[in-house]
C-alpha positions in Angstrom: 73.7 39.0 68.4 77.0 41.2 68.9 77.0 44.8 68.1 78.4 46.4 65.0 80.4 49.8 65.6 80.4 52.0 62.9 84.4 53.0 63.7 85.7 49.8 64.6 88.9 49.1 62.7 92.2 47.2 64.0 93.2 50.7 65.6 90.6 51.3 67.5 90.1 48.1 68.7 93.7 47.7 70.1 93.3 51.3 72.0 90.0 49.5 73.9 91.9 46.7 74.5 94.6 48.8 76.2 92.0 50.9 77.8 90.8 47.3 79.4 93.8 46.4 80.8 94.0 49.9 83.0 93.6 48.7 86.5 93.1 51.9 88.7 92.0 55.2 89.0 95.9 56.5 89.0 96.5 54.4 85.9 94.0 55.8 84.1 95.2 59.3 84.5 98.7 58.9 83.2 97.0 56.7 80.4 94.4 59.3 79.3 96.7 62.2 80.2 99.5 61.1 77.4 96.9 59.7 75.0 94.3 63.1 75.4 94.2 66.4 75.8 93.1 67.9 78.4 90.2 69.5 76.9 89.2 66.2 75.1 89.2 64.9 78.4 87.0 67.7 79.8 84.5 67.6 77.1 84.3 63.1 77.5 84.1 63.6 81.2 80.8 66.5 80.6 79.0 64.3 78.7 79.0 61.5 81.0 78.0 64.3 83.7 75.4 65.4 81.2 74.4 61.5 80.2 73.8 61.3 84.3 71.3 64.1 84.9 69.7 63.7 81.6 69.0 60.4 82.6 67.9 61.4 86.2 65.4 64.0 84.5 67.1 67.6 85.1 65.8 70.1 82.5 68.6 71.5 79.7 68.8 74.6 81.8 69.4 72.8 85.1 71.8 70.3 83.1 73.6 73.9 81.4 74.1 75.3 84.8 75.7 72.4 86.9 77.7 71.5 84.0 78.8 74.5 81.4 77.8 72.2 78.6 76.3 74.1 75.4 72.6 72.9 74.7 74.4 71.9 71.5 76.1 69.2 73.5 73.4 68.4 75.8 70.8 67.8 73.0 73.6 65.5 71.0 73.9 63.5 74.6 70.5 63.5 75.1 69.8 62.1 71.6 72.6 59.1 72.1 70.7 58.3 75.2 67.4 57.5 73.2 68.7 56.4 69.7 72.6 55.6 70.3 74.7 53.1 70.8 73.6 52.2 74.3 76.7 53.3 75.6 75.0 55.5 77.6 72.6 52.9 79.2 75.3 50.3 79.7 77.4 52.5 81.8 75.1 54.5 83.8 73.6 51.7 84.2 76.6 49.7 85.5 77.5 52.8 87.8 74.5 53.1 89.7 75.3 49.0 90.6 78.0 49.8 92.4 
């Protein structure tokens, strides 16, 4: 069974498949760098932070220190983690393989 996005459309799908064909580090920063700004790429980069310790059981006010995230943000990561996409999951998951 394959998953249904909610915001997939033909745009969308061909700015993944670009995303997919980044091979480095290096070209992901001149990718993202043109393509975001830089406090889109702040706020992306938190919430992964936040989806991390979240997941590794920090409290909210642990999680608000380390990071600067707003509860706001941490309580919308934190309710992705348990009743998203399993975006979350998938990568988190995949980082701690390596």
């Amino acid at each position: 069974m394959s998953y249904q996005s909610k915001i997939k459309d033909p745009f969308t799908d061909a700015l993944f498949e670009a995303i997919l064909r980044l091979e480095s580090i290096e070209e992901c920063y001149r990718f993202f760098e043109d393509v975001c700004t830089i406090k889109e790429l702040q706020s992306i980069s938190q919430r992964l932070e936040v989806a991390k310790l979240l997941k590794a059981g920090k409290t909210y006010s642990d999680i608000e220190e380390v990071t600067g995230a707003s509860t706001a943000t941490i309580s919308r990561v934190n309710r992705c983690l348990h009743y998203g996409a399993d975006g979350y999951k998938l990568i988190l998951q995949r980082l701690e393989e390596e």
